[in-house]
C-alpha positions as CSV (number, residue, x, y, z in Angstrom):
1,X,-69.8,-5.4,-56.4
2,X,-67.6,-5.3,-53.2
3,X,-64.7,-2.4,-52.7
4,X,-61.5,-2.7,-52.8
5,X,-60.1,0.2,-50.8
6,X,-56.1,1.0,-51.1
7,X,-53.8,3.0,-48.8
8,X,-52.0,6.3,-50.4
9,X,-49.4,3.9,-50.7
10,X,-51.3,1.8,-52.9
11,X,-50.9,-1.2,-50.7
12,X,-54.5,-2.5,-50.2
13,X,-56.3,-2.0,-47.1
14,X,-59.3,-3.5,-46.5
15,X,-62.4,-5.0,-49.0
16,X,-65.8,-3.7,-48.2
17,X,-68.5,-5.7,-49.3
18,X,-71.8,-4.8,-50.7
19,X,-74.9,-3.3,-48.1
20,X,-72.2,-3.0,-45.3
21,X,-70.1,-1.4,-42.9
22,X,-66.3,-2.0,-42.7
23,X,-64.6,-1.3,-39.3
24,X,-61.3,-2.0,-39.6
25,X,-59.6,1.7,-38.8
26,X,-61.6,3.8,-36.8
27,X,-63.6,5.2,-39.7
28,X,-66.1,3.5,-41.1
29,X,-65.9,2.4,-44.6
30,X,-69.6,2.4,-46.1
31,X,-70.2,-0.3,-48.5
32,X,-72.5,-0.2,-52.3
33,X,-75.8,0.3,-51.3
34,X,-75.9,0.7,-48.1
35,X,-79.1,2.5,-46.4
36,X,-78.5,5.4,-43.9
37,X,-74.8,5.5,-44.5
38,X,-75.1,9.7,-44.2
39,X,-75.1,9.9,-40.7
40,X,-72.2,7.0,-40.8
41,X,-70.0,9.4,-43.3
42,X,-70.7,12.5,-41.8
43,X,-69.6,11.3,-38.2
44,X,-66.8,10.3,-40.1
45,X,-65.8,14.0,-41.4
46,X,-66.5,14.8,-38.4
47,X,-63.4,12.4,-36.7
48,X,-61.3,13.7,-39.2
49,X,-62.3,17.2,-38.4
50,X,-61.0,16.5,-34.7
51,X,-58.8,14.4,-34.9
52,X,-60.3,11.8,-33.3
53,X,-60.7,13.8,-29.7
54,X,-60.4,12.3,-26.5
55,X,-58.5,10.7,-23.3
56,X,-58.1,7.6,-24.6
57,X,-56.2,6.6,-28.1
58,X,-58.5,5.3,-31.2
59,X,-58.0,2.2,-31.3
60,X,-57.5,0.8,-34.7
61,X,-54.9,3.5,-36.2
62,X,-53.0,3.2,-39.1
63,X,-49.7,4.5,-39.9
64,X,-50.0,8.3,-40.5
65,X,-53.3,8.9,-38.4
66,X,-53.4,11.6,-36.2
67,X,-55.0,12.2,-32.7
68,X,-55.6,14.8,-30.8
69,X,-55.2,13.6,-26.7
70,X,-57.4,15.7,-24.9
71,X,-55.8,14.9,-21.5
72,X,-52.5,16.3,-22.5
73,X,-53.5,18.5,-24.7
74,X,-51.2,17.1,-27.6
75,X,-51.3,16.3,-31.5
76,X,-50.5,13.1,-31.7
77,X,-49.7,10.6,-34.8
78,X,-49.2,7.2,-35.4
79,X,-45.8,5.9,-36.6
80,X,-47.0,2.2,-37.2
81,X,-45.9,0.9,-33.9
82,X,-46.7,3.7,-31.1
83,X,-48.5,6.9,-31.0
84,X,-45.5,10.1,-31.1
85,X,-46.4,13.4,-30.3
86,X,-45.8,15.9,-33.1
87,X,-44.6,18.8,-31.5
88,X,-43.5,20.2,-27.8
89,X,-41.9,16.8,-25.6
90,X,-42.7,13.4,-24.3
91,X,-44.2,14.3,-20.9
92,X,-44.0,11.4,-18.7
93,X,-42.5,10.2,-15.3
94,X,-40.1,7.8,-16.5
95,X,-38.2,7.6,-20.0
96,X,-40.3,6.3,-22.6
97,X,-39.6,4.3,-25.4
98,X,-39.8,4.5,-29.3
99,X,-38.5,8.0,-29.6
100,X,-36.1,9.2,-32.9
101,X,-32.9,11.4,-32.4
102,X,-33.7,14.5,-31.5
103,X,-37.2,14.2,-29.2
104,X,-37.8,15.9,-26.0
105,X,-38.7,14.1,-22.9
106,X,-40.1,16.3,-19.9
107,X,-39.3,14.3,-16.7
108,X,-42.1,15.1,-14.8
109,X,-40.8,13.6,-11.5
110,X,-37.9,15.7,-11.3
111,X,-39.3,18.6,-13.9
112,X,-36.4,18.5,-16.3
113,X,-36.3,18.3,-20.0
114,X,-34.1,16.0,-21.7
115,X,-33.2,15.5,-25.5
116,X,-32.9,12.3,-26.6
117,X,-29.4,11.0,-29.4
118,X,-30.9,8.3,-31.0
119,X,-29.1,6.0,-28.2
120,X,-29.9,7.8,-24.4
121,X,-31.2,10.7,-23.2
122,X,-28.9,13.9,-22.5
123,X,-30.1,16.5,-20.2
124,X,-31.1,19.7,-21.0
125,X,-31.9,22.0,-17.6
126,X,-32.4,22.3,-15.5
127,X,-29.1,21.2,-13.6
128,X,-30.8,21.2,-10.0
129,X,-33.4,17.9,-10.3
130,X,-36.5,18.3,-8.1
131,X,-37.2,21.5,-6.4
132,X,-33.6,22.7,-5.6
133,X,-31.0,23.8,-7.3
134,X,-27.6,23.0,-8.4
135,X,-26.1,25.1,-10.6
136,X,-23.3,28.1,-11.4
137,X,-25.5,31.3,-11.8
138,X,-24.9,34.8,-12.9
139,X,-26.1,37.2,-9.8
140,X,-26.3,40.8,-9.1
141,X,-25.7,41.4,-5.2
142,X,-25.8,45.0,-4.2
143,X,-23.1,46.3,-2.0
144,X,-23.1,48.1,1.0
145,X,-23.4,51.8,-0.9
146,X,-26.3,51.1,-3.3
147,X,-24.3,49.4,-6.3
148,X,-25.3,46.6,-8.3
149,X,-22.6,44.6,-8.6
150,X,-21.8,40.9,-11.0
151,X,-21.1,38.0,-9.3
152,X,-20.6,34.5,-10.0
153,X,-22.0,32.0,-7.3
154,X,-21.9,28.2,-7.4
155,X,-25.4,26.7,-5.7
156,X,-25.2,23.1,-4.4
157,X,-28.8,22.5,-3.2
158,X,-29.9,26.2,-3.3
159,X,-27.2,26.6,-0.4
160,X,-24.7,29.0,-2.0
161,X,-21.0,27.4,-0.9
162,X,-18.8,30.4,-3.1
163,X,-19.0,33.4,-4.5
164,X,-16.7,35.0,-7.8
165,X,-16.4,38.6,-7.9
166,X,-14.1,40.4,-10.2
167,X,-14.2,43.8,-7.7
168,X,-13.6,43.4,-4.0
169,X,-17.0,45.0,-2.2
170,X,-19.4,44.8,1.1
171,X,-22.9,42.9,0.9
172,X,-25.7,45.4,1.7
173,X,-28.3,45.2,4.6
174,X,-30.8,44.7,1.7
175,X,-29.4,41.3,0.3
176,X,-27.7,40.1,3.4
177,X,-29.8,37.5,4.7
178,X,-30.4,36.2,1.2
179,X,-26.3,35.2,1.2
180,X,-25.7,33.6,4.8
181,X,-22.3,33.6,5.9
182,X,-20.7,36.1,3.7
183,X,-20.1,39.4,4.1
184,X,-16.9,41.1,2.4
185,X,-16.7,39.7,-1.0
186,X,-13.3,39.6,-2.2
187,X,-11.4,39.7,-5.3
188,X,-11.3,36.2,-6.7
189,X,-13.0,33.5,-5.1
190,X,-14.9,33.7,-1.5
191,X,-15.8,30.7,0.4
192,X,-19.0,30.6,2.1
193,X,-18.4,31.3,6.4
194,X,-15.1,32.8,5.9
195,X,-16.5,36.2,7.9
196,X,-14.0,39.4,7.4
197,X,-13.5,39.7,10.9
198,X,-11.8,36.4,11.0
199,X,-8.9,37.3,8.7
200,X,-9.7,35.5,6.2
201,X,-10.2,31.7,7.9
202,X,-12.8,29.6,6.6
203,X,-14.7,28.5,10.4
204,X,-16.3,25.6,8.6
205,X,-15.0,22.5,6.7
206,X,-15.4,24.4,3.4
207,X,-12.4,24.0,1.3
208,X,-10.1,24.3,-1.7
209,X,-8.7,20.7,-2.3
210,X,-5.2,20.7,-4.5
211,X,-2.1,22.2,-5.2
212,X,-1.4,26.2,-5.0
213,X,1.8,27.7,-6.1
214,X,1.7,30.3,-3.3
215,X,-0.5,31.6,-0.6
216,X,-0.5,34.8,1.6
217,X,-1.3,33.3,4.4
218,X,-1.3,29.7,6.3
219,X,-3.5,29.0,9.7
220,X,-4.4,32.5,9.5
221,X,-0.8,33.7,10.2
222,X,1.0,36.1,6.9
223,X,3.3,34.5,4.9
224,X,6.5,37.1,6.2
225,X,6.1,35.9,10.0
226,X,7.6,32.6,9.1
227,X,11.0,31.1,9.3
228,X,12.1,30.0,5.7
229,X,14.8,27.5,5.9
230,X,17.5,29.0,4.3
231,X,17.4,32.3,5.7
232,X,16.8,31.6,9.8
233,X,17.6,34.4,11.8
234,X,16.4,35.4,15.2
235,X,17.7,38.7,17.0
236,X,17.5,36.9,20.4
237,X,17.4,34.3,22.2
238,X,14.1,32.0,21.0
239,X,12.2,29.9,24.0
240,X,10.7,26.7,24.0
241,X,8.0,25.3,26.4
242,X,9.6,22.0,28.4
243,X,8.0,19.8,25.7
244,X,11.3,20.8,23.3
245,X,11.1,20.6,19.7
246,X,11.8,18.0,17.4
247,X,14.3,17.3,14.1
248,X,13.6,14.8,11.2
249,X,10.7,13.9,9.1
250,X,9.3,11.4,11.1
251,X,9.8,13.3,14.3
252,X,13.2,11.4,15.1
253,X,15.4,13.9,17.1
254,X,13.6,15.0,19.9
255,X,14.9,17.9,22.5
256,X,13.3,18.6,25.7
257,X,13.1,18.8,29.6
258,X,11.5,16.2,31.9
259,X,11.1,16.2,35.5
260,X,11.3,20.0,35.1
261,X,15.4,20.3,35.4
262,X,16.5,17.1,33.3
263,X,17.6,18.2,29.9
264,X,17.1,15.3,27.3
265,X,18.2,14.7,24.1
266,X,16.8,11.2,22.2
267,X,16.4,9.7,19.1
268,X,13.3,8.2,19.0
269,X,13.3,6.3,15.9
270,X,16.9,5.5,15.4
271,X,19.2,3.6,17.9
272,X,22.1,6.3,17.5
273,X,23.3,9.2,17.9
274,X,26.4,10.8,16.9
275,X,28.6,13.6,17.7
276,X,30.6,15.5,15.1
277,X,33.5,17.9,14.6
278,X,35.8,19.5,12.4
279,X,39.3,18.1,12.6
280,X,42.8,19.9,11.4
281,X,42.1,19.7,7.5
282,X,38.2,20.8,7.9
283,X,36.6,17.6,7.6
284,X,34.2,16.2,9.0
285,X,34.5,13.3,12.0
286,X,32.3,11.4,14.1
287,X,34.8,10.5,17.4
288,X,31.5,9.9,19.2
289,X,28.4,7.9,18.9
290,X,25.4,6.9,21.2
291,X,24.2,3.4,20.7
292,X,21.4,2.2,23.1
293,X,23.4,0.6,25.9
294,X,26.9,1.7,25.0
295,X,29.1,4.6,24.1
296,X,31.1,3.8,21.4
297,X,33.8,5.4,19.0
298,X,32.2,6.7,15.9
299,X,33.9,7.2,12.4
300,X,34.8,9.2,9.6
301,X,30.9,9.1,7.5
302,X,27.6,7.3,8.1
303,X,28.6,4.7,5.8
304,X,32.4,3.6,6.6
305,X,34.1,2.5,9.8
306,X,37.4,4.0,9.1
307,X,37.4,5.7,12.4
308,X,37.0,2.8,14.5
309,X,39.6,2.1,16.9
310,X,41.4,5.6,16.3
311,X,39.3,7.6,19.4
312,X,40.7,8.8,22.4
313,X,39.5,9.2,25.9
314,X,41.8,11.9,27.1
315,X,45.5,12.8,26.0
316,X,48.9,12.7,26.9
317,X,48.4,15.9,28.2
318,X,44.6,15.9,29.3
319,X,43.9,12.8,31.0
320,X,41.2,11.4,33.2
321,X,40.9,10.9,37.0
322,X,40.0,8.0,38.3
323,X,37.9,5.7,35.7
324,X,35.6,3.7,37.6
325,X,33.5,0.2,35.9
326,X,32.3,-3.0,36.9
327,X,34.5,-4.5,34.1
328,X,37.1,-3.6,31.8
329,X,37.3,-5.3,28.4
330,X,40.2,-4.5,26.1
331,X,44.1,-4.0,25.4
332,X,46.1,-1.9,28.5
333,X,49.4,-1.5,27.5
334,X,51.3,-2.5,30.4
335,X,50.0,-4.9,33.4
336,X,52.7,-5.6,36.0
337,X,50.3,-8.1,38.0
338,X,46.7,-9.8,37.9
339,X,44.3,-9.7,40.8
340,X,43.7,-13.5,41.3
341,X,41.4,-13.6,44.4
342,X,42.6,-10.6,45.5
343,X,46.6,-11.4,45.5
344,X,48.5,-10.1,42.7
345,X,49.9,-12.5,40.5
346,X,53.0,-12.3,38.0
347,X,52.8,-14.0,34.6
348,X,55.5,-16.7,33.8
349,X,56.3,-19.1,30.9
350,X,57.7,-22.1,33.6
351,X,55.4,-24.3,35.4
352,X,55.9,-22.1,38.5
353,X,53.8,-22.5,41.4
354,X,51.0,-19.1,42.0
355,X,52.1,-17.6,38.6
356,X,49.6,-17.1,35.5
357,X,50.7,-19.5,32.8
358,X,52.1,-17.5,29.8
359,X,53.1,-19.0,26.5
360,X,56.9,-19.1,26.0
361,X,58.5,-18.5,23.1
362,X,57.6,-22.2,20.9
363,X,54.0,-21.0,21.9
364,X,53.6,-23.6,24.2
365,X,52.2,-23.8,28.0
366,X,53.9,-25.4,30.6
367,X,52.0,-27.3,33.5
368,X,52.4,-29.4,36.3
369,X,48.9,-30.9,35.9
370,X,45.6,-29.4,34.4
371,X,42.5,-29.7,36.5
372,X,39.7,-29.1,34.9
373,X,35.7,-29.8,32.8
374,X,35.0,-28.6,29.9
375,X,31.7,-27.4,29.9
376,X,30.6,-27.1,25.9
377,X,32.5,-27.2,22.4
378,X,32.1,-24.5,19.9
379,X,31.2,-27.3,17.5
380,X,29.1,-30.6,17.5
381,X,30.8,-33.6,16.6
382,X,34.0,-36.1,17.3
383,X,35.7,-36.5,14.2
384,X,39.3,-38.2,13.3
385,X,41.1,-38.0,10.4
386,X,41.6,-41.1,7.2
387,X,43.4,-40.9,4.3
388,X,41.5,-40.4,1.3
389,X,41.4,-41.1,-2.5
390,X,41.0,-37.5,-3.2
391,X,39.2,-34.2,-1.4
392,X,35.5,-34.9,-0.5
393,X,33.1,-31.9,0.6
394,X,31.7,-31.7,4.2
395,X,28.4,-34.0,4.5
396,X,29.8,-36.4,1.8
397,X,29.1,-40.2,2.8
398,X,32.2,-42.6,2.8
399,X,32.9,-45.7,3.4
400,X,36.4,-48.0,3.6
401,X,37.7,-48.6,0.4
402,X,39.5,-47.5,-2.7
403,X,42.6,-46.8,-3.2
404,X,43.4,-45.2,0.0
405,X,41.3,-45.5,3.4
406,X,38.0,-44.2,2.4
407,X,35.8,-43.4,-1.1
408,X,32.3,-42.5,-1.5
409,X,29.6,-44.9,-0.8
410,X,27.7,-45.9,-4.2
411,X,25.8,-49.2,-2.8
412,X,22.8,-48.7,-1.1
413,X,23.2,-50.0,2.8
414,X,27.0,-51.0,2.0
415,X,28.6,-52.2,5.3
416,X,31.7,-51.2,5.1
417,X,30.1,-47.5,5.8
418,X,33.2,-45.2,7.5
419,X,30.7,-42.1,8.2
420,X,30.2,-38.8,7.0
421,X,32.7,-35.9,6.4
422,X,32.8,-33.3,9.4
423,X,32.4,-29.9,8.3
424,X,33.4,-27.9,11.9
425,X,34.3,-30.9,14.5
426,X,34.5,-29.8,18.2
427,X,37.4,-32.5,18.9
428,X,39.4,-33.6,15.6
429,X,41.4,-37.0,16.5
430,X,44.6,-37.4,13.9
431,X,44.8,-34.2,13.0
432,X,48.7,-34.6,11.5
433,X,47.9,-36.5,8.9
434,X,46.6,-35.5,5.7
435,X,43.2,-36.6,5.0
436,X,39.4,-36.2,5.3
437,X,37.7,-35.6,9.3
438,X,34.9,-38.2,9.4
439,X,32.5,-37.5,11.7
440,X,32.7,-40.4,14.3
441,X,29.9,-39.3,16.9
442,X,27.5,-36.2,17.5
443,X,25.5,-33.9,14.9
444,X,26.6,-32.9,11.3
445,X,25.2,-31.6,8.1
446,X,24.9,-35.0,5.7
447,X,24.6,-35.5,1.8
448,X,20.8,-36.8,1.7
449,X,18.9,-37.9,-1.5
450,X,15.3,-38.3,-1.5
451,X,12.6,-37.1,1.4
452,X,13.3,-37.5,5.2
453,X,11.2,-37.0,8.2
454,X,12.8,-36.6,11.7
455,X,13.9,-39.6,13.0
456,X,14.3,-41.6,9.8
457,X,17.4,-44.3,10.2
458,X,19.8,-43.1,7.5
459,X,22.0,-45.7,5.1
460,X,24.1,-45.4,2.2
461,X,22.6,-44.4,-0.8
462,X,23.2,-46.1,-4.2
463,X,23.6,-42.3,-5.8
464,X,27.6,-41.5,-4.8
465,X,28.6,-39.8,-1.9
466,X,25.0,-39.8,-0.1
467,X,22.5,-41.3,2.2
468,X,19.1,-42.3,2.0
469,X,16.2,-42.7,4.5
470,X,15.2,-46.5,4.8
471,X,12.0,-46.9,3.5
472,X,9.0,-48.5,5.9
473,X,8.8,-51.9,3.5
474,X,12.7,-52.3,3.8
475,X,14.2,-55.0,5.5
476,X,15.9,-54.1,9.2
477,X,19.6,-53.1,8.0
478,X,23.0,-53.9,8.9
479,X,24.3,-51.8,11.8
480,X,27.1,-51.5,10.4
481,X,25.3,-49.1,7.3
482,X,23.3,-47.1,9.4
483,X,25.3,-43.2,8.9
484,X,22.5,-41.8,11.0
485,X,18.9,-40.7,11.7
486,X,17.4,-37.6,10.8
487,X,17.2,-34.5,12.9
488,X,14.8,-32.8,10.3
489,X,12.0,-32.8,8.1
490,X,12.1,-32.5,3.7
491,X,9.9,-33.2,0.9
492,X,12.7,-32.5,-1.6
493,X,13.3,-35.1,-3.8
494,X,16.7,-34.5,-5.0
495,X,20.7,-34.1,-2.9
496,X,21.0,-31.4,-0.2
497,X,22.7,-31.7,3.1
498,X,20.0,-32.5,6.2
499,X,21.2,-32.3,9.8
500,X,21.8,-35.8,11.2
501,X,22.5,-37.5,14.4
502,X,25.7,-40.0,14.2
């Protein structure tokens, strides 16, 4: 009769059947009536006894089974899915998997242990990975008389980079070369290569980075031997080198002396410069300021021109030589004569012959005849003056009609076109009657609806008051509705005023 053989759990294992050997785990299971099965069970005890011994894992384990690995010298069970060790770490040279929260894991590659959370592995120590180290330590450095004394020193790489002492002291001869680059420990903190016979200056790039609320010292120089800028005083007379010194945040005001005698102020960021005084009352003026290219009057503050056209050159009582300057350009207050080609020539309100025309009294300007070409217009266009139905903006399109001379245009290519409403004609014709200037010839700023490209013929558009490029698939139009072609380029789609050619 076969055996049925059941796990602790009672869950069955395996069934062993009469006269023979079951294999399934790595013990052998010795079936009814089977011959010789003594030296079968006692290699079997023997298993047990230890624990399955050798390099290489048994292969047929159960959940709960333990082994022995000879290689690493570890006790070793089965979980039902991997083999765990059951005490000490996970020694391997990348993390393994299938570990529970709190297992070790000894990195042999970098020889660190590490603890593993259930989710990732947290380091343990060492801090340094590999063969150096990387750490803050505890240290005893003897000093220079024979006494221990307790440091703090931060290791980056086994190269020490500072040292915290709570005593200020000298390193002894005995551990000198094990602490290159220091030898007075301070009080506080000690960068590494900041020697005592330096006073103090670090001579490599070994820093503190940040913000300090005071210092002793800056460059190497004490704090007392600068100038604080509230309380500048020198007892004589201070000297600068001819390369001057500079005022502003940026460097602006620069003082100094070039070609070794030329004394030179300059702002070099600004375009001014201005002098100021105290007047009667104690406030502040600006009479003078230096722009580049001109000296000019200044003013009361930085922000205000109410000193403009109030400064003086000279007095009543201090005046000036001779002013010399190529011209003169503004208001003299009396002028007997004008040097016209070199003769001197009186003004006079009659058409009198070698006199400068002046305006009489009406305003007007008497010639005999005026010779003359006028060689440009402020403005662009020739414009002349219709009567209107009421006030139309500059650009608006209008043509003859309404109740008076001209309306808006509301026909698209409407022949009676009159033109377009000036807004700043060089030449207005008519200009006594009341009305609207239409622009009859030149450039002008026109009411367009819809999108133009240069040179597009302009007519009368059906929307009021504006024009409207003529389409490619349009017929030719009437000259007589053409307001124009187009001196510039828009995809708009809707009314804005486009410079035109009328």
């Amino acid at each position: 009769m076969a055996y049925t053989i059941n796990r602790f759990d009672t869950s069955q294992l395996t069934v062993v059947e009469d006269g023979t050997i079951d294999q399934t785990t790595d013990i052998k299971l010795v079936g009814k009536n089977y011959a010789g099965y003594g030296e079968i069970q006692n290699e079997n005890f023997v298993f047990l006894l230890e624990n399955f011994a050798g390099a290489n894992q048994p292969p047929k384990p159960i959940s709960g089974q333990l082994w022995f690995d000879s290689s690493n010298s570890k006790l070793k069970f089965y979980d039902g899915t991997k083999w765990r060790t059951t005490g000490g770490a996970e020694i391997s040279a990348t993390s393994p998997a299938g570990l529970a929260e709190g297992d070790f894991w000894w990195d042999t590659n970098n020889e660190q242990l590490y603890a593993y959370n259930g989710t990732s592995f947290i380091l343990v120590g060492p801090q340094g990975a590999g063969d150096s180290v990387t750490q803050f330590q505890s240290r005893t450095i003897r000093d220079s008389i024979g006494t221990n004394r307790a440091v703090i020193v931060s290791v980056i790489n086994d190269e020490v980079i500072h040292i915290i002492s709570g005593i200020e002291f000298t390193i002894g001869s005995e551990d000198a070369t094990s602490y290159p680059g220091f030898d007075v420990i301070r009080q506080g903190v000690t960068l590494k290569n900041t020697i005592n016979a330096t006073g103090g200056v670090t001579s490599t790039a070994h820093r503190f980075f940040g913000t300090a609320s005071n210092a002793d010292k800056l460059g190497g120089v004490s704090a007392s031997n600068f100038v604080q800028a509230g309380t500048a005083d020198f007892s004589s007379t201070v000297s600068f080198s001819d390369f001057g010194f500079t005022v502003g945040d940026s460097n602006d005001i620069v003082v100094k002396i070039v070609d070794d005698d030329k004394g030179l102020i300059a702002n070099e960021q600004g375009q001014q410069i201005f002098i100021q005084v105290q007047d009667g009352s104690a406030s502040q003026k600006m009479p003078l300021r230096i722009e580049s290219g001109a000296l000019l009057p200044g003013y009361d503050n930085l922000t205000a021109y109410t000193g403009l056209n109030t400064t003086n050159i000279g007095s009543s009582t201090a005046g000036f030589g001779t002013v010399y300057a190529t011209t003169f350009s503004g208001s003299a207050t009396s002028s007997q004569t004008l040097d016209v080609g070199g003769t001197a020539r009186a003004a006079s309100t009659s058409s009198t012959a070698n006199t400068i025309a002046a305006r009489n009294s009406s305003g007007d300007i008497y010639a005999q005849v005026f010779h003359g070409i006028a060689t440009q217009a402020q403005y662009a266009d020739l414009a002349e003056k219709y009567t209107a139905d009421k006030d139309y903006e500059p650009g608006t399109v209008l043509v003859f009609g309404g109740e008076a001379e001209v309306t808006e245009c509301t026909v698209f290519c409407d022949s009676r076109l009159a033109g377009v409403v000036s807004t700043d004609p060089a030449h207005l014709m008519n200009d006594g009657i009341e009305g609207v200037a239409i622009a009859l010839k030149g450039r002008v700023p026109c009411k367009v609806e819809g999108p133009v490209k240069k040179g597009d013929i302009l007519v009368t558009g059906p929307i009021a008051g504006t024009a409207t490029a003529l389409r490619p698939d349009s017929a030719t139009p009437s000259a007589w509705c053409v307001v124009g072609k187009s001196l510039e380029n828009s995809d708009e789609a809707g009314i804005r005023l486009v410079e035109v050619a009328v």
